[in-house]
Each structure stands twice: as C-alpha cells, then as structure tokens.
N, CA, C and O atoms as CSV, one atom per row, in Angstrom:
chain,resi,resn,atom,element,x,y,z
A,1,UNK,N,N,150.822,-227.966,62.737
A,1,UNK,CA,C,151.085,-227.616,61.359
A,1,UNK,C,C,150.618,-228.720,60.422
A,1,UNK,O,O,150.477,-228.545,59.212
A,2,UNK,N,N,150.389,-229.848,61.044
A,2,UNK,CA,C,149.953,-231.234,60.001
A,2,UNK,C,C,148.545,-230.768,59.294
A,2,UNK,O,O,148.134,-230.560,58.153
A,3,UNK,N,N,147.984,-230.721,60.816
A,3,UNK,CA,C,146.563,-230.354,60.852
A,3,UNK,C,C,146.329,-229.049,59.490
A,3,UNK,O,O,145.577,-229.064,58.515
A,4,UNK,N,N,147.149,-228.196,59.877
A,4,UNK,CA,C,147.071,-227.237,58.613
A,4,UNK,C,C,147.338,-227.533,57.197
A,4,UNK,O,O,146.738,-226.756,56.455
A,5,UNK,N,N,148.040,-228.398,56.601
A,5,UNK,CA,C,148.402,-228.929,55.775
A,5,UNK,C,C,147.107,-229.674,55.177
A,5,UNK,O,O,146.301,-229.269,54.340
A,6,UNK,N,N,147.157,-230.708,55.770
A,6,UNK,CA,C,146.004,-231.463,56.011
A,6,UNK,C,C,144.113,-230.645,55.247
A,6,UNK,O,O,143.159,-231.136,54.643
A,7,UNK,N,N,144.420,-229.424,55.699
A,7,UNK,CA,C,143.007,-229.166,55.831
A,7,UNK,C,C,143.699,-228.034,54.547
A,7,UNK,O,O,142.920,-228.074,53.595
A,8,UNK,N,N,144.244,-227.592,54.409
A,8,UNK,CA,C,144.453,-226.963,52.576
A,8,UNK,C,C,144.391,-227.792,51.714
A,8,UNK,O,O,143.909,-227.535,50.611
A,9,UNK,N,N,144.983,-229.249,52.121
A,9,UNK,CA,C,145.149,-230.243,50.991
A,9,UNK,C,C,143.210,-230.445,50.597
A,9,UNK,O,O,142.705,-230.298,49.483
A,10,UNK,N,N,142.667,-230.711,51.554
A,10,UNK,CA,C,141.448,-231.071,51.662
A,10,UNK,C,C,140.549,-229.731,51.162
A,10,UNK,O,O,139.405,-229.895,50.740
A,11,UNK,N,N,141.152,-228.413,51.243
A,11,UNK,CA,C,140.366,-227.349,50.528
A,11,UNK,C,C,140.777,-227.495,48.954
A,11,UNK,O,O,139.981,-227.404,48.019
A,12,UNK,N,N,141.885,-227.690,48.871
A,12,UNK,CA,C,142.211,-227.815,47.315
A,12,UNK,C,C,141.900,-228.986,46.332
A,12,UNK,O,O,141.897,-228.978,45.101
A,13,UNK,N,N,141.695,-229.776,47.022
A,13,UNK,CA,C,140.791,-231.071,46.716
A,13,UNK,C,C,139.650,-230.622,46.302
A,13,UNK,O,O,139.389,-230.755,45.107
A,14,UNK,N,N,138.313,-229.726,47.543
A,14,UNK,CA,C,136.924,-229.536,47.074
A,14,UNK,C,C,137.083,-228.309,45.714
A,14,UNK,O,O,136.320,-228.040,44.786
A,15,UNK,N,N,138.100,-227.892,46.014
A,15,UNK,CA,C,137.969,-226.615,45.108
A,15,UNK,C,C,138.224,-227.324,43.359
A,15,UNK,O,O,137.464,-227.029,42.437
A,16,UNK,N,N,139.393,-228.244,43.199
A,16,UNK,CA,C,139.785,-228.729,41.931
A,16,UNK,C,C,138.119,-229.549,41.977
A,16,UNK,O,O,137.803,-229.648,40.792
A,17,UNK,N,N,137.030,-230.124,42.817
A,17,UNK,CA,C,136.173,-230.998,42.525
A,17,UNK,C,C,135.276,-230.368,41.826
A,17,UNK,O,O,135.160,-230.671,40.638
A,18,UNK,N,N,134.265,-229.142,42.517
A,18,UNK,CA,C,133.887,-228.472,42.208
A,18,UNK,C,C,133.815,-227.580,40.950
A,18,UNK,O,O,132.839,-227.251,40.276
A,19,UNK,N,N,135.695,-227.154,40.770
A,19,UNK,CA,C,135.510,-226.346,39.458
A,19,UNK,C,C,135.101,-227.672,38.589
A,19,UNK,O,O,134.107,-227.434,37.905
A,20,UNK,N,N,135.577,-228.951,38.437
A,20,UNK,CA,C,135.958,-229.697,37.305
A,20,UNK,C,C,134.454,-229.948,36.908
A,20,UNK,O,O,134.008,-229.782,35.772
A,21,UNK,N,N,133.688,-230.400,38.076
A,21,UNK,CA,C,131.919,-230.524,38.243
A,21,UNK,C,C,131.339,-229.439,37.064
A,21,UNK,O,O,130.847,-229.718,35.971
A,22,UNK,N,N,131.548,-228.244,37.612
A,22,UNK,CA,C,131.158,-226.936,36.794
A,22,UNK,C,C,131.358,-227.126,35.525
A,22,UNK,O,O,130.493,-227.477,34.723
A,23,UNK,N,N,132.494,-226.905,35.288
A,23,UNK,CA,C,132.889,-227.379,33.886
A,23,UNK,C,C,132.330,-227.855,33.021
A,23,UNK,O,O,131.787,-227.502,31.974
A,24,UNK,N,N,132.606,-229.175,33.846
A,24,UNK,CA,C,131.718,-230.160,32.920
A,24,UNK,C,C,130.162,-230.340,32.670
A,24,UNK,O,O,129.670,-230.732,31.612
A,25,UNK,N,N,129.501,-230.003,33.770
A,25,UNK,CA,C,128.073,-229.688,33.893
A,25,UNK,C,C,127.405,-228.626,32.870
A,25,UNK,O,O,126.321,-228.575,32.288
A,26,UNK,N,N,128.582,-227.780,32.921
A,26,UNK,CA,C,128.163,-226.403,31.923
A,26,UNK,C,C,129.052,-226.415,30.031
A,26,UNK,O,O,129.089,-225.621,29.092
A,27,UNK,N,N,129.389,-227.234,30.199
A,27,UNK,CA,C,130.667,-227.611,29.210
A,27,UNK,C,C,131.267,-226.422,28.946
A,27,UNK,O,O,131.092,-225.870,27.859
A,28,UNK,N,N,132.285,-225.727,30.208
A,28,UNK,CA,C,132.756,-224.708,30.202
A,28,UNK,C,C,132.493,-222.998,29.795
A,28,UNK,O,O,133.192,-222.054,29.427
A,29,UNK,N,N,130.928,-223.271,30.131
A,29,UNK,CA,C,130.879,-221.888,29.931
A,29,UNK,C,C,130.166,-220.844,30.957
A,29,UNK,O,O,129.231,-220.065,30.769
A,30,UNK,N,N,130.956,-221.117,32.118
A,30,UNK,CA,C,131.179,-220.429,33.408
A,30,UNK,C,C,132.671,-219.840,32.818
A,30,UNK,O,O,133.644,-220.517,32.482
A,31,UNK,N,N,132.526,-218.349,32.804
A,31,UNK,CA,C,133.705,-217.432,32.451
A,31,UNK,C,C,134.309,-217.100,33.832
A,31,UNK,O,O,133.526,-216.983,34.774
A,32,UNK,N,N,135.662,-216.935,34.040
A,32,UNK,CA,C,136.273,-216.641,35.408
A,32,UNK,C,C,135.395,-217.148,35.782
A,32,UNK,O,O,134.280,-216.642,35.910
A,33,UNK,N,N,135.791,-218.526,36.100
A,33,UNK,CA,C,134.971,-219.282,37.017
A,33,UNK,C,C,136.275,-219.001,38.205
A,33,UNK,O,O,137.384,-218.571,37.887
A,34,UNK,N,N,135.878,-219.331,39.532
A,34,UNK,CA,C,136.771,-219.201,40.501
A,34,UNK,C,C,136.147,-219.748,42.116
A,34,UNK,O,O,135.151,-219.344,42.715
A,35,UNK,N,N,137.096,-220.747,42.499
A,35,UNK,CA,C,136.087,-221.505,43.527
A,35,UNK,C,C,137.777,-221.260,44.870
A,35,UNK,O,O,139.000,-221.157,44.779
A,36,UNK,N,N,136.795,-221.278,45.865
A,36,UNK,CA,C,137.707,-221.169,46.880
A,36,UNK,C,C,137.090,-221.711,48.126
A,36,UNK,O,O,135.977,-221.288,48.439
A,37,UNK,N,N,137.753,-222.697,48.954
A,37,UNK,CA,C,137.182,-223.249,49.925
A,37,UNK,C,C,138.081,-223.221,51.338
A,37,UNK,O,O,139.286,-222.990,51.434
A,38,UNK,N,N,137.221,-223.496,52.298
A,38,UNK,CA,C,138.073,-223.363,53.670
A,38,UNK,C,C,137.193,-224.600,54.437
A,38,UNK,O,O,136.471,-225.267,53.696
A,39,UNK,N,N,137.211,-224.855,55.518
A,39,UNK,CA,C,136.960,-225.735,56.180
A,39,UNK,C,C,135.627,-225.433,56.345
A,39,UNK,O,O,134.927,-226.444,56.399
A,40,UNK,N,N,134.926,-224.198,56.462
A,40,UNK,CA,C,133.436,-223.824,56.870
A,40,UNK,C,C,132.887,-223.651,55.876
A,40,UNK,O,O,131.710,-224.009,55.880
A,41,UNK,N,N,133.517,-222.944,54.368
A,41,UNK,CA,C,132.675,-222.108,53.505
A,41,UNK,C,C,133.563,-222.566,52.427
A,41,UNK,O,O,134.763,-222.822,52.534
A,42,UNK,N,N,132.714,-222.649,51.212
A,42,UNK,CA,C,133.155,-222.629,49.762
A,42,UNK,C,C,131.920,-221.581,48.851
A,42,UNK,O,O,130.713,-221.693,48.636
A,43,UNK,N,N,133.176,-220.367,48.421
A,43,UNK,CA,C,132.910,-219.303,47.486
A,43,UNK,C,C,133.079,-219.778,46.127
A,43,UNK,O,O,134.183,-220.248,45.856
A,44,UNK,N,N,132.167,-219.744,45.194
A,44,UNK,CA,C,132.056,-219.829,43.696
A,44,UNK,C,C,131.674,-218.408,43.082
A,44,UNK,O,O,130.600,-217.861,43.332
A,45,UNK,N,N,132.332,-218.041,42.528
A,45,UNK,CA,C,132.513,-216.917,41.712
A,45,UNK,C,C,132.541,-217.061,40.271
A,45,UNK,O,O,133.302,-217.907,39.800
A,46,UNK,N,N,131.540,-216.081,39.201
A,46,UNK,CA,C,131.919,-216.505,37.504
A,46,UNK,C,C,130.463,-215.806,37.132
A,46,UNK,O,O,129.516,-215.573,37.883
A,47,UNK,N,N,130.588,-215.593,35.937
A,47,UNK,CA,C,130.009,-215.009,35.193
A,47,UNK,C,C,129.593,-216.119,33.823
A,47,UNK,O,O,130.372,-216.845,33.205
A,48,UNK,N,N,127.922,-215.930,33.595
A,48,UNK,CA,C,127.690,-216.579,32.520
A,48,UNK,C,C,126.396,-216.131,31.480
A,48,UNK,O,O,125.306,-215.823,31.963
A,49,UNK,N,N,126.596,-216.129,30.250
A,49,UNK,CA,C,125.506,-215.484,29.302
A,49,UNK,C,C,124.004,-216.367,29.646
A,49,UNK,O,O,123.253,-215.900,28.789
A,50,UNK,N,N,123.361,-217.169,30.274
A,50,UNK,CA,C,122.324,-217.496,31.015
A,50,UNK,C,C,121.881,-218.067,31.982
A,50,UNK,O,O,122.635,-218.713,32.709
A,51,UNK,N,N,121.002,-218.002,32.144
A,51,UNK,CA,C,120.456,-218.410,33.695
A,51,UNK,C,C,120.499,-220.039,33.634
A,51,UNK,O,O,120.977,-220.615,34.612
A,52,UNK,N,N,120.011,-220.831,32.507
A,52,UNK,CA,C,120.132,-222.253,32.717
A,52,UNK,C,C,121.427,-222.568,32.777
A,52,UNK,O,O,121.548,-223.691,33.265
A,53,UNK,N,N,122.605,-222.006,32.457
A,53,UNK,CA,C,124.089,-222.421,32.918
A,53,UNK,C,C,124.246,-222.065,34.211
A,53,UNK,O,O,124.989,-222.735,34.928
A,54,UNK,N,N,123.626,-221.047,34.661
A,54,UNK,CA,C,123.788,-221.020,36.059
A,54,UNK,C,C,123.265,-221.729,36.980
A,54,UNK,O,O,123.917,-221.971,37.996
A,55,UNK,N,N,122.035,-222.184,36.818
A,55,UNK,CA,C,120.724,-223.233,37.450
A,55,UNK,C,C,121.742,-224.914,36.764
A,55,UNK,O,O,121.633,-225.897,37.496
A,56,UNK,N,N,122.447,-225.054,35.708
A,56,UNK,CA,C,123.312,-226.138,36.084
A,56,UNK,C,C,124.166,-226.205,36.671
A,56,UNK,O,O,124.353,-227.302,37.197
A,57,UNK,N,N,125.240,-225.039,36.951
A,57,UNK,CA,C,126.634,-224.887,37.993
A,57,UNK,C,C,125.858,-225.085,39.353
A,57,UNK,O,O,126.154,-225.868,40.256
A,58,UNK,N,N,124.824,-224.225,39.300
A,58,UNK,CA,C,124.201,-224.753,40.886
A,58,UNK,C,C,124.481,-226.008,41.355
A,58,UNK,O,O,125.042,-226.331,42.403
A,59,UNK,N,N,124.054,-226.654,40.510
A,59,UNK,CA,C,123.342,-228.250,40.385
A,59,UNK,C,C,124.560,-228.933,40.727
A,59,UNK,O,O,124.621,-229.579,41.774
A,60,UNK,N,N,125.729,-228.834,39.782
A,60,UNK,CA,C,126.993,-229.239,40.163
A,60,UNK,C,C,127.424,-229.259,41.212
A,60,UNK,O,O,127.709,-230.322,41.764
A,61,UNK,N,N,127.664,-227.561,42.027
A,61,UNK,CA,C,128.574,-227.614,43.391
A,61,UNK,C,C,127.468,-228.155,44.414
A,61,UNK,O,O,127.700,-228.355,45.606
A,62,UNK,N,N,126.398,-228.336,43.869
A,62,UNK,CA,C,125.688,-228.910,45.116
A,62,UNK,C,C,125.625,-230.645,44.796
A,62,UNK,O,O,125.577,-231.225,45.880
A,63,UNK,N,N,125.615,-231.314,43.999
A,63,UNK,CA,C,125.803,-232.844,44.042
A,63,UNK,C,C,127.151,-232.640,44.538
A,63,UNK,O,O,127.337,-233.043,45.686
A,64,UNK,N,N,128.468,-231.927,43.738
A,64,UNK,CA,C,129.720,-231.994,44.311
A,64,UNK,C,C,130.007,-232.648,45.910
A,64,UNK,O,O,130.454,-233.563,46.602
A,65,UNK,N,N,129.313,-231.284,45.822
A,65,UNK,CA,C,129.127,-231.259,48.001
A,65,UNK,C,C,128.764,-232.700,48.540
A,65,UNK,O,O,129.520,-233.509,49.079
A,66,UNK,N,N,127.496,-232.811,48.277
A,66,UNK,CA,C,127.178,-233.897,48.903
A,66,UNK,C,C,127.424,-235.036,48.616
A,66,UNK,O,O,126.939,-235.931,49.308
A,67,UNK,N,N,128.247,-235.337,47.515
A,67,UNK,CA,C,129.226,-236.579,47.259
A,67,UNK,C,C,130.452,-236.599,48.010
A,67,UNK,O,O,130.961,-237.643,48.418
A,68,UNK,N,N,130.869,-235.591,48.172
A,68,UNK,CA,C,132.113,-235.956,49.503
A,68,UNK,C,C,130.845,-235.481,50.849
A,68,UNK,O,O,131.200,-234.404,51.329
A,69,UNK,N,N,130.266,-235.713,51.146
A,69,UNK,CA,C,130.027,-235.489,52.290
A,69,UNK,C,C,129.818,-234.253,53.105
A,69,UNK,O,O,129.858,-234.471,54.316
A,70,UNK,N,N,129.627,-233.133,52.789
A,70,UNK,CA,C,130.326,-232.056,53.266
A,70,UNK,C,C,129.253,-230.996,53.447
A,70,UNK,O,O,128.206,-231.288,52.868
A,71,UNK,N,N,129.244,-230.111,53.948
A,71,UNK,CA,C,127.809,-229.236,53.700
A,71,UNK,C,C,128.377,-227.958,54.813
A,71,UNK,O,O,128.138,-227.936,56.021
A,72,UNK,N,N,129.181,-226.933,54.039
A,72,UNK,CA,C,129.649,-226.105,54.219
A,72,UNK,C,C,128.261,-224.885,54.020
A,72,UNK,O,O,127.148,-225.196,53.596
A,73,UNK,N,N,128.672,-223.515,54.434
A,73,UNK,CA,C,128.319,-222.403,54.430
A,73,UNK,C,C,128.676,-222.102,52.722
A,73,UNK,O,O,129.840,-222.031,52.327
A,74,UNK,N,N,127.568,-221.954,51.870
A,74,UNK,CA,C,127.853,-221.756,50.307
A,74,UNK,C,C,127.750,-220.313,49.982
A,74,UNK,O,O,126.856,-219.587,50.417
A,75,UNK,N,N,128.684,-219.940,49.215
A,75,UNK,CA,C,128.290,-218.272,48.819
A,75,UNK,C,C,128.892,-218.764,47.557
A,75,UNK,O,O,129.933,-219.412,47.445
A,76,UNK,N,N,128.044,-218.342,46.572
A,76,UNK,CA,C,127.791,-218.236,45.546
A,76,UNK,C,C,127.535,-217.351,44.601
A,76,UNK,O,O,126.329,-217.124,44.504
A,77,UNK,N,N,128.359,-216.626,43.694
A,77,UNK,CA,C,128.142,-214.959,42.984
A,77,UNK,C,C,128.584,-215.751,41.403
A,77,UNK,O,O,129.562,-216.465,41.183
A,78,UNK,N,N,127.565,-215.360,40.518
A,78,UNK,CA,C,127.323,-216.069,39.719
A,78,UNK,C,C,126.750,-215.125,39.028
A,78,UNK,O,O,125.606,-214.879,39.408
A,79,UNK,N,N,127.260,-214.301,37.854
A,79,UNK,CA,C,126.754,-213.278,37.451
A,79,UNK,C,C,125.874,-213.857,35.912
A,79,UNK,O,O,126.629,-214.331,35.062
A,80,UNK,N,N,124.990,-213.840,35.706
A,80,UNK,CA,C,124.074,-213.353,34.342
A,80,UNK,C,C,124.164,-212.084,33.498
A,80,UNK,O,O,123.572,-211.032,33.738
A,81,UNK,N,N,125.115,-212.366,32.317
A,81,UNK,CA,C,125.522,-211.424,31.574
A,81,UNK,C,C,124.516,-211.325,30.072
A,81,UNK,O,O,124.408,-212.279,29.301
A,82,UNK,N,N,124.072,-210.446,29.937
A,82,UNK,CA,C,122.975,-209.567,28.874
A,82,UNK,C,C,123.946,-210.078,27.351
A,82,UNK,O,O,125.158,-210.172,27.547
A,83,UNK,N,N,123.638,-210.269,26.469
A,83,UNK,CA,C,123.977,-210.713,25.316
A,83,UNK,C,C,124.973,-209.128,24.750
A,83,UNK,O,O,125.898,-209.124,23.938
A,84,UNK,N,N,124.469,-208.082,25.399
A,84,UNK,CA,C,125.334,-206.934,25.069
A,84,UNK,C,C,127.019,-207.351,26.040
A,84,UNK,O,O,127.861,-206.484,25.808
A,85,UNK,N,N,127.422,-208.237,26.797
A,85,UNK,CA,C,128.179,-208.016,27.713
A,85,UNK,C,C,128.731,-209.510,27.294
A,85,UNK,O,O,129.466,-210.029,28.134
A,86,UNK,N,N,128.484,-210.216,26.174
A,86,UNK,CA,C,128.672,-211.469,26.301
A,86,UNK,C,C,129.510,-212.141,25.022
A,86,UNK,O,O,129.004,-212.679,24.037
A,87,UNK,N,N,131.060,-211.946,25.335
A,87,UNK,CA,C,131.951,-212.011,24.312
A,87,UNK,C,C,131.635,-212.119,22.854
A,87,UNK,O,O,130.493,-212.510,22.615
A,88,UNK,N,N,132.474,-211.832,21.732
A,88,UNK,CA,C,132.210,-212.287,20.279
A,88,UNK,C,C,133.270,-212.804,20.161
A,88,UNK,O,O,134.262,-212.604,20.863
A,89,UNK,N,N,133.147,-213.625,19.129
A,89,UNK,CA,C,134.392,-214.321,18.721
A,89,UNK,C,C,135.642,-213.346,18.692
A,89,UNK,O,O,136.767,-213.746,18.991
A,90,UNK,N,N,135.351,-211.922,18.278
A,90,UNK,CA,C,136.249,-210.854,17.324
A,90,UNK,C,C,136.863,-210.576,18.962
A,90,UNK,O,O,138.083,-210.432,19.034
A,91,UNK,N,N,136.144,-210.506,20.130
A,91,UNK,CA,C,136.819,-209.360,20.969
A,91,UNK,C,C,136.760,-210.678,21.932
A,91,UNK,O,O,136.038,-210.543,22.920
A,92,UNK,N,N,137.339,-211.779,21.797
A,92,UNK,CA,C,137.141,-213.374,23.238
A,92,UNK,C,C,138.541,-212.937,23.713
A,92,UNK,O,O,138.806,-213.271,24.868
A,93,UNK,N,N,139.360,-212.345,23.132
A,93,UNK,CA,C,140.882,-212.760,23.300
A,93,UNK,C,C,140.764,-211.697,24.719
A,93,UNK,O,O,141.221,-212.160,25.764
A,94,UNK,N,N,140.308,-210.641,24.746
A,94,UNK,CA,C,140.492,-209.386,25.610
A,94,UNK,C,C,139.935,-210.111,27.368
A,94,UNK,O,O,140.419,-209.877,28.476
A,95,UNK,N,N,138.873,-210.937,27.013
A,95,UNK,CA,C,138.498,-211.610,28.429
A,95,UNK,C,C,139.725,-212.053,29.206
A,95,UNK,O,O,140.783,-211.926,28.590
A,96,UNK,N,N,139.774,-212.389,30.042
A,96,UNK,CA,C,140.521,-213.070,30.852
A,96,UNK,C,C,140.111,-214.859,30.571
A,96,UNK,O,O,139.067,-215.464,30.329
A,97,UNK,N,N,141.456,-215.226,30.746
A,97,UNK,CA,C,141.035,-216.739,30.875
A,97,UNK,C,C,141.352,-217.036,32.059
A,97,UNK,O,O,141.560,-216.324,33.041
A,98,UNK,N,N,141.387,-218.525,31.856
A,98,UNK,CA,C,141.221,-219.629,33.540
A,98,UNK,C,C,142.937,-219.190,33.435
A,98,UNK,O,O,143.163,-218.525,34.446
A,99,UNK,N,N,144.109,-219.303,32.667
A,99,UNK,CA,C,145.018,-219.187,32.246
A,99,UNK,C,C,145.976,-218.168,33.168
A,99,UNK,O,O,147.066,-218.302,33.724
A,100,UNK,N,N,144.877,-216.938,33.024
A,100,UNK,CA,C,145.449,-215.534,33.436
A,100,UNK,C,C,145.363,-215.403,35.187
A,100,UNK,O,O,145.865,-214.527,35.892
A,101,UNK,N,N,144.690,-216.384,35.526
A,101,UNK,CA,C,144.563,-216.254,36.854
A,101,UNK,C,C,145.803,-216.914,37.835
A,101,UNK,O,O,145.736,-216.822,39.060
C-alpha cells in the first residue's frame, strides 16, 4: 500500500507540473485543460482557439517530462476551436472553468 501511495503522490506531482507548465507557457488559454497521469501514461486533454497555443502546450508537457526525467506513453487531445466556437466575453460565464471541475 506504500508503494501505492507513493506512486499517486508521484502522479499528482506530474499532473500539478504539467498543468502549471501549460498554463504558463500558454498564459492560460488552454480551456478545460485536464491532465491525468499514471505510472506509464500521462493524458492531456483541452481545447484552444489556435494551433500556436497548442504547438506551445506541446512544448510545455514535453520539456515538463523531460525535466523530471520521465518519458511515459503521451496521449494528448487538444482540440482547435474555429473562432465560431470560441467564447465572447458576453457568453465566457456559460464555459466551464478549471473551478467546475
């Protein structure tokens, strides 16, 4: 059971690294961003109005990674949203936040 402990503490570690990386790399504009890791694989999930925010979140969970050392199985879903699909100030409240999760 240590061992188990142990190795959530260490998933919740890459996962708080990762999102914070993102974040900041993108200055938060990865929407439902959502990262989840296990000992083999770390899933990044989120939606963003362009491709160069996405080509920087890349950039992030992958220095992330290889600053702790680590080089897991990556899945990555990272949606590119059309300017028709991509909040207004008038209708931001209806999104979901990091908050709601």
């Amino acid at each position: 059971m240590l061992a188990h402990s142990r190795s959530s503490a260490v998933c919740a570690d890459i996962n708080w690294t990762i999102e914070r990386q993102i974040a900041t790399r993108t200055w938060g504009r990865i929407r439902r961003l959502r990262v989840e890791a296990t000992p083999e694989r770390v899933m990044v999930v989120g939606s963003t109005p362009s491709y160069y925010l996405k080509q920087l979140a890349l950039a992030a969970i992958s220095e992330s990674l290889a600053s702790m050392s680590i080089y897991p199985v990556l899945d990555v879903d990272i949606q590119v949203m059309s300017e028709a699909t991509t909040p207004s100030a008038e209708n931001l409240d209806q999104w979901p936040s990091r908050r709601d999760r």
